[in-house]
N, C-alpha and C positions, 0 to 999 in steps of 0.2 A: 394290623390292629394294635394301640398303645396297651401298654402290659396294664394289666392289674394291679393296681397298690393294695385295697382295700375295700373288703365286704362287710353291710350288715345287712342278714337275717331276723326282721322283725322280732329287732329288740326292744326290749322294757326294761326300765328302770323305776322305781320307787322309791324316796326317801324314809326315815321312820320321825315321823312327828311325836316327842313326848306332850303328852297333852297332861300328866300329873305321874308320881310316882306310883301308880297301879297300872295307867291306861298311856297305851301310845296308838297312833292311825299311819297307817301308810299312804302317802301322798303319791299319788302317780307323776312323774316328770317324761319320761319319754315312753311314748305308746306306739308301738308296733312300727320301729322306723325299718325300711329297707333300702338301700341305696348302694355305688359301685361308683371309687374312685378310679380311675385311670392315669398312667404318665401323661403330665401335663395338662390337665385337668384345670379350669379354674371355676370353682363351684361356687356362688355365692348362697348364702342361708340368711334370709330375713324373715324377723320377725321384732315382737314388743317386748319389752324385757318383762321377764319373767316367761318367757315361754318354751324356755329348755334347751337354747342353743348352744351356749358352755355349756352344760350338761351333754351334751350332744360332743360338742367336742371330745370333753375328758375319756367321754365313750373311745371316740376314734384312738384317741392317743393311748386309749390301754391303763385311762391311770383309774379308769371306773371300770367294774365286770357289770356285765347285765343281767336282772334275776333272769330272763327270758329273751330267747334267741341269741343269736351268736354274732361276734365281730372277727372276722378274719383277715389277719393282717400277712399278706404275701409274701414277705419278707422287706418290708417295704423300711426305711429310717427315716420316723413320724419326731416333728417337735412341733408343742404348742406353744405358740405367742399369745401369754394372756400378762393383765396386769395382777391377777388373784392368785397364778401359780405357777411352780416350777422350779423355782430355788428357795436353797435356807436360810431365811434373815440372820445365826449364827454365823456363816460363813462370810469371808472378803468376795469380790470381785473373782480375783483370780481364781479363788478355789471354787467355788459355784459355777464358772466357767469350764473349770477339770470334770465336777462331777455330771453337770449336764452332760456334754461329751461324750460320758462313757456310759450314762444311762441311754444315748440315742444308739449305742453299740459300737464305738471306737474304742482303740484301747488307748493307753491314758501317751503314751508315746504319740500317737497321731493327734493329739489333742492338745498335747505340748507344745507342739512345730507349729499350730493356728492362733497359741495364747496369743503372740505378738499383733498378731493383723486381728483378733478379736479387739486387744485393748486401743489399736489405732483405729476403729470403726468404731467403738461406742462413744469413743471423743470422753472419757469420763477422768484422764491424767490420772493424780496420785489417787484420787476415790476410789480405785480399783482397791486399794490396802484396806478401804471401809469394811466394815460387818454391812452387809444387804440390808440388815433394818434400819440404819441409818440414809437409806436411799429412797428420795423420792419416789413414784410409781413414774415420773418419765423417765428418771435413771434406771431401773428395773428395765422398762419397757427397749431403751436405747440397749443395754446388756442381751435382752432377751435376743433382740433382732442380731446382734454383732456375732451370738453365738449361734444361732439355728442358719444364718447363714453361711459361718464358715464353716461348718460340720457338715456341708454338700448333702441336707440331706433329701429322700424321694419326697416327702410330703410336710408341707407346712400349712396348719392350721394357725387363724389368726384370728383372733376373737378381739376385733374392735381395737388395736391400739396400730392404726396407720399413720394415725396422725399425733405423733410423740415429738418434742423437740422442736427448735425453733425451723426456719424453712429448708436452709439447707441440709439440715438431718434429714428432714422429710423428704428434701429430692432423692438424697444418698438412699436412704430405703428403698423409696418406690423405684429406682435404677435396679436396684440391690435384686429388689423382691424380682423383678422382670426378668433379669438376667438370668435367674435362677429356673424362674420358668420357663423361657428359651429353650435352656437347657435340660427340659422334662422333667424338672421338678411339680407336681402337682400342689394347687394351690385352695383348699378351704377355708373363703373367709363369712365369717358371720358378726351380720350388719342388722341396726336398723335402717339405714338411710339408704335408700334408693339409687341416690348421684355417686355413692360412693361405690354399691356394687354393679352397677353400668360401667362405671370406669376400669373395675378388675377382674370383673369375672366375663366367662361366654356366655355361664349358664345359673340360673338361680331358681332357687325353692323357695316358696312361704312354708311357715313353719309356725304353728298353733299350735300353743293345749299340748306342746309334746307330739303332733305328727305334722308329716310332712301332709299341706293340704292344696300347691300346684305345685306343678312344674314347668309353666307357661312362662317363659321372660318376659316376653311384652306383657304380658297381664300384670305381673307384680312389680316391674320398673315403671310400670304407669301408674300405681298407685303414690301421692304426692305427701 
C-alpha cells in the first residue's frame, strides 16, 4: 500500500470579517473537510472560485492552522505552487529560491548544489538579480515550478498556474510535473476547468461552500 503523506480530520477554518471598529463576523471558508493523500496520488479539486480551494491548500501546506480538526503531515516535503504565495517580493530570485528550499526542510548546502539547475529551468537569465516585486505573476509562477521541483519534494500542491509561459515552458513543466509523479511524488491540483483535471489527476472532488460534496470522477468531469 502507497505510504501516507497527509491527513485531514474534519477541519475548519474561519476568516475574521471587520464589519466596523466595534463589530467583526467570522466567515466560515472550510467546513468539516476530511480526506488522505497517498505516494503518488494525483487528486484533482474542483470547484468556482470563491469556494475555498486555496484556502484548502494553504491548509495542506501548513501555512494556515485550523480552528477545528487536525492536519497531519507524515513527514511528508509539501510545496505550493500558487501565483498569491510563497515568496518575498523583497528578495532577488536567487535568494527566495535559498529560502523556499529550506522552509520545504533542506538545509541551505542542498539547496545550493540545485540554485544552478533552478536558474536553468525557470529560463528567467539575469532577472534572477531582480527583487520578486518586480516580477510578473508568470515569472513568479516559472520560479515557483523550477524550485518545487528541484527540491524532490513528496507532495506538490498546485493551485491553477499549469499553464504559465509561452508553449514550450509549458511542455517542460507538464514533463517536469510527471516525472516527478512517476517517481511518487503525490500530486494536488485545484481547478476549475474539467479538461484540465481529466488530463492530471486519477481522482477528483467537487468542492462547495467549503466542503467536499463528491467524490465521483465521472460525475464532476462530465460537468461542462
Amino acid at each position: 500500500m502507497a505510504r501516507l503523506l497527509l491527513e485531514m480530520h474534519d477541519v475548519h477554518l474561519a476568516y475574521r470579517l471587520r464589519k466596523s471598529f466595534f463589530r467583526s463576523e467570522h466567515h466560515p471558508v472550510i467546513n468539516g473537510v476530511s480526506l488522505q493523500i497517498h505516494q503518488g496520488q494525483r487528486l484533482g479539486i474542483m470547484g468556482h472560485n470563491g469556494a475555498g480551494k486555496s484556502t484548502l491548500l494553504r491548509l495542506m501546506a501548513g501555512i494556515y492552522a485550523p480552528d477545528r480538526g487536525r492536519v497531519i503531515n507524515f513527514g511528508a516535503r509539501v510545496s505550493l505552487l500558487s501565483l498569491q504565495a510563497g515568496f518575498d517580493p523583497r528578495l532577488n530570485g536567487w535568494d527566495n529560491a535559498l529560502l523556499s528550499g529550506v522552509l520545504m526542510g533542506m538545509s541551505r548546502k542542498e539547496v545550493r548544489l540545485r540554485l544552478k539547475g533552478i536558474h536553468e529551468f525557470c529560463e528567467l537569465g539575469d532577472q534572477m538579480n531582480d527583487v520578486l516585486g518586480t516580477y510578473s505573476s508568470g515569472m513568479r509562477a516559472r520560479l515557483g515550478f523550477a524550485v518545487a521541483l528541484a527540491m524532490e519534494v513528496d507532495l506538490l500542491l498546485i493551485d491553477e498556474v499549469l499553464s504559465v509561459g509561452d508553449q514550450d515552458f509549458q511542455e517542460k513543466s507538464e514533463k517536469a510535473v510527471r516525472h516527478a509523479v512517476e517517481q511518487g511524488c503525490a500530486m494536488v491540483l485545484v481547478s476549475h476547468s474539467p479538461v484540465k483535471l481529466k488530463k492530471w489527476t486519477d481522482s477528483v472532488l467537487a468542492f462547495e461552500k467549503g466542503m467536499i460534496c463528491s467524490s465521483s470522477s465521472e460525475e464532476v468531469l462530465s460537468v461542462s
